[in-house]
N, C-alpha and C positions, 0 to 999 in steps of 0.2 A: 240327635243324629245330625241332626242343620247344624248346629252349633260345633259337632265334632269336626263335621268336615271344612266349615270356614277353619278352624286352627289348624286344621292339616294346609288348607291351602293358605294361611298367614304364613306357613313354615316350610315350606317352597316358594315361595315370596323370597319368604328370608332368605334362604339358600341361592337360588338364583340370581337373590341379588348381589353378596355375597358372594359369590363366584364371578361375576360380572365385574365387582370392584378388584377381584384377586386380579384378573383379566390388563382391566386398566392399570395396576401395579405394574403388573410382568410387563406390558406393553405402551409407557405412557405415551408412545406417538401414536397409536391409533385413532383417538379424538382430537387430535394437535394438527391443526389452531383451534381453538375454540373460541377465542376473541381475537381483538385488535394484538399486532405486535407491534413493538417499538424497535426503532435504529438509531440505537444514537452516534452523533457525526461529531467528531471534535474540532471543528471548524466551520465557520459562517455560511451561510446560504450562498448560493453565487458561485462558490468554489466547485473545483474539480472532483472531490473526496463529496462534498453534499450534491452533484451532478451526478456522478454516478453510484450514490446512495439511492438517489429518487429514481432512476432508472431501475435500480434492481429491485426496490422494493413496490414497482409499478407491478414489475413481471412477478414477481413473490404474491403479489395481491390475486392478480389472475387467476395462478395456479394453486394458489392455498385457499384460494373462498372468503377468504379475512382478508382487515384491512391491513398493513404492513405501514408506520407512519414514522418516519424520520426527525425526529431531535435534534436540532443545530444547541451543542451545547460548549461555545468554544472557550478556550482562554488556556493563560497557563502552559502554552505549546503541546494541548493533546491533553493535560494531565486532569484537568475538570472535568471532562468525558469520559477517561480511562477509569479513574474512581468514581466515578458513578455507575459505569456498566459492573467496575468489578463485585461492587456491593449490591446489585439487583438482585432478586430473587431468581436461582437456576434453576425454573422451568421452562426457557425458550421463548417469553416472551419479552423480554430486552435482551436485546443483539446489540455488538458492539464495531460499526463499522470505522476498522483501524486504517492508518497507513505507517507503513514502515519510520516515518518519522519520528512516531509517535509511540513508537514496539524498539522500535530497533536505534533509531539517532539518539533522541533522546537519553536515554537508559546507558548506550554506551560513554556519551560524554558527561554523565551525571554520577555522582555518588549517596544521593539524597531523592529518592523516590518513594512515594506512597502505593506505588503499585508497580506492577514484573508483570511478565507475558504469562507465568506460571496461574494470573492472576483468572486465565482464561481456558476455553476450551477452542484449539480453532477450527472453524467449521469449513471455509473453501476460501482460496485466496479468487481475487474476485478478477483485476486489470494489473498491467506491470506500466511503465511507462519510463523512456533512457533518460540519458544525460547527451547533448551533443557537445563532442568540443569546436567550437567556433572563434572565428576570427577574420579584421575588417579584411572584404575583398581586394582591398587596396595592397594587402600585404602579398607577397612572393610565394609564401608558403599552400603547397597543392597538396600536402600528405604531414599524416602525423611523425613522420620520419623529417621534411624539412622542419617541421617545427623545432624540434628537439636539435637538430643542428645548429638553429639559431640559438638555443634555449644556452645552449653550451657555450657558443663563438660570442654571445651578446647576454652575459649575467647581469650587467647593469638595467637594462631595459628585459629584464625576465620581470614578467608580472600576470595574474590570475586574477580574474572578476568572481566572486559568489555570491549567494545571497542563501545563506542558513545552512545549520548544521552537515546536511548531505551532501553538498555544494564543496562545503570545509572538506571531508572524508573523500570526496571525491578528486578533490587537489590535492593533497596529501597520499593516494594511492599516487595519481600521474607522478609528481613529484617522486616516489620510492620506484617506481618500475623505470622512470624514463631518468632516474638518475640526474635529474637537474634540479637547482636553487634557484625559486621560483616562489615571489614575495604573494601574497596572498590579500587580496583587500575587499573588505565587507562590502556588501552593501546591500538596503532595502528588500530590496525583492530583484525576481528576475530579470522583467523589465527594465530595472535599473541599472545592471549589469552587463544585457546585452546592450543599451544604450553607449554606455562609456565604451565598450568594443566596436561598436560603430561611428561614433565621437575621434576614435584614435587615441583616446583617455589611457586605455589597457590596451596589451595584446592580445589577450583570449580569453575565453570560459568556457565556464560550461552551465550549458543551462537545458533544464526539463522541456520536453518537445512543446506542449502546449504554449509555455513562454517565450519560444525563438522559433515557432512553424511559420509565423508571417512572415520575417525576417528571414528566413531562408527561403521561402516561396519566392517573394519580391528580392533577394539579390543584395539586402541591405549586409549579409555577412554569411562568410563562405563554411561550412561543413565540415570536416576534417574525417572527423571521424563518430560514431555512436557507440555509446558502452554499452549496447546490449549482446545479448548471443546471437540475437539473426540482424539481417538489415530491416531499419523503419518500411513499413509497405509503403506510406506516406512522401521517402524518403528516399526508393532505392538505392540509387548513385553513390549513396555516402557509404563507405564500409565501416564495417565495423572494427571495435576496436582490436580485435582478435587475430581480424583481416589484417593489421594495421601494421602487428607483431608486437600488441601487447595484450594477451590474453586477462594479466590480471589486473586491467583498467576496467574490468567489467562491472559494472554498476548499475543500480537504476533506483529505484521506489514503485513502490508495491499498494495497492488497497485489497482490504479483505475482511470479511465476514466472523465475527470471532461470539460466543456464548458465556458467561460469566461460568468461572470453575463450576465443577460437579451439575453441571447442565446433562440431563440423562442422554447417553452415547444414543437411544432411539431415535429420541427429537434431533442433536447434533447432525446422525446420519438422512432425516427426510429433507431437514434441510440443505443439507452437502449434496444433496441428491438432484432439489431443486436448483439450487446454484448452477451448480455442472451442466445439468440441463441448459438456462437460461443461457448462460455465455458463449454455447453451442449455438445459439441461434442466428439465422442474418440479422436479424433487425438490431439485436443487441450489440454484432460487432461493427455493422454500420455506426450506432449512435457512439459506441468507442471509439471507432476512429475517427468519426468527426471531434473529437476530443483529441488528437492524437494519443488516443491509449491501446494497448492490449489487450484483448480478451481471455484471462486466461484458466482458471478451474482447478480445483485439483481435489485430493483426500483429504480427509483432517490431518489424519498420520503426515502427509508429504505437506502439507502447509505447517504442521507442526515442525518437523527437524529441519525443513528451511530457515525459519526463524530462529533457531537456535542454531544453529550454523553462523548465518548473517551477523548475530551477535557477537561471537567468541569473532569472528573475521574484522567487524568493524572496533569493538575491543581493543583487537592487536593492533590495529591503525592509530586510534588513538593513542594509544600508549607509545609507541614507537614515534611517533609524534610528538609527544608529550605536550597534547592538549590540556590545559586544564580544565577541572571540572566546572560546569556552568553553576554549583551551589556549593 
């Protein structure tokens, strides 16, 4: 009879347990995290993209009980990172913190990729951050409209500073909307760019808020205008490019939170959830704006047809452009 009953209770054991593991099936976010997660950044420590990776994966730490530990795994322009997130295993514990550079520039000026956005699942875009167009204070020009009058009356001394792909796309929009030939020249980074605008070297650029906030705080070179939809907080006075009367000089670069494919919609959604949360907070959009970035959140679904939007739009830049392909 002792014996009968221990196999009856081995056999609700079984079943209990067994329906517990059903449990976990149906639901795999309910124990999620259960370890460390990883974030990989495709870009070196120090930057803006590994700054506000370690930011968010501070507050992920917090709120999920697990440690959340970021991977600077750079090279290749994004693409070492991008194929390593794509190929991890999709249970949620490598995350793939992208920037549009790296989803969206690259891919459109490329014919030769190892990996597509298709490659992932996106869980919440995270910060946005503009483009200003700038120019030395020495010059005449008070509006994006004297610009372009110049741009027009003085083809010879038409010229643009950039520095990388978004920069290129971003000149190539002003150039189609404001209808002027306007020579375009590389260079290093952005630093180097707003440099020669301040040298007298060029007449203008454009460059990412973090790279020319000093430079416009101290007066080394004037504002014109910012491609995002609202004005910089950082920023007010300058309008935007919309404000400017060119709607579709609208641009910027983006960082965000992404899951290797077939990552379970559960785990996607607790994290989409933490996100959201997070970026809502003071402290988070303080340490954003001390970056000059934006704090900004969204659904999978809406970070998803964003980026698929952005693509087919920066696509038709390039093409109409007839940039060629970097491989």
């Amino acid at each position: 009879m002792h014996r009968s009953f221990l196999f009856r209770l081995l056999g609700l054991l079984t079943v209990a347990l067994s329906f517990a593991s059903a449990q976990a099936q149906d639901n795999p976010a309910k124990n999620f995290p259960d370890k460390p997660i990883r974030v990989i950044v495709a870009f070196a420590a120090g930057g803006a993209n590994d700054l506000v990776a370690r930011v968010l994966g501070q507050k992920l730490t917090e709120s999920l009980g697990q440690a959340v530990v970021v991977e600077n795994k750079p090279g290749a322009s994004g693409a070492i990172a991008a194929m390593y997130a794509a190929k991890a295993k999709p249970d949620g514990y490598t995350l793939f913190f992208a920037s549009s550079g790296t989803l969206i520039i690259t891919p459109a000026m490329s014919t030769k990729l190892a990996y597509s956005s298709s490659d992932y699942v996106p869980i919440s875009m995270v910060a946005t951050f503009p483009l200003f167009i700038v120019v030395n204070p020495s010059q005449p020009f008070q509006s994006i409209k004297d610009l372009v009058e110049y741009l027009k009356a003085n083809p010879k001394k038409a010229n643009f500073a950039g520095a990388g792909g978004s920069h290129q796309i971003a000149f190539e929009l002003f150039k189609s909307q404001t209808g002027t030939a306007v020579e375009y020249i590389p260079y290093k980074g952005t630093n180097q760019s707003v440099a020669a605008v301040m040298a007298g070297d060029v007449l203008m650029s454009m460059a990412d808020a973090a790279g020319v906030a000093g430079q416009l705080k101290g007066g080394q070179v004037r504002g014109l205008a910012v491609t995002s939809r609202e004005r910089a907080v950082t920023f007010p006075s300058i309008p935007t490019v919309a404000e400017a009367g060119y709607p579709g000089l609208q641009m910027g670069s983006w960082m965000g939170l992404l899951a290797p494919a077939d990552t379970p919609m559960p785990i996607v959604r607790k994290l989409q959830a933490e996100v959201n949360r997070i970026v809502k907070t003071a402290d988070f959009k303080q340490r954003m704006n001390a970056l000059e970035l934006t704090p900004e959140g969204s659904t999978s679904e809406e970070f998803g047809q964003f980026m698929t939007s952005e693509l087919v739009r920066i696509r038709a830049v390039v093409k109409a452009a007839n940039i060629q392909p970097t491989d």
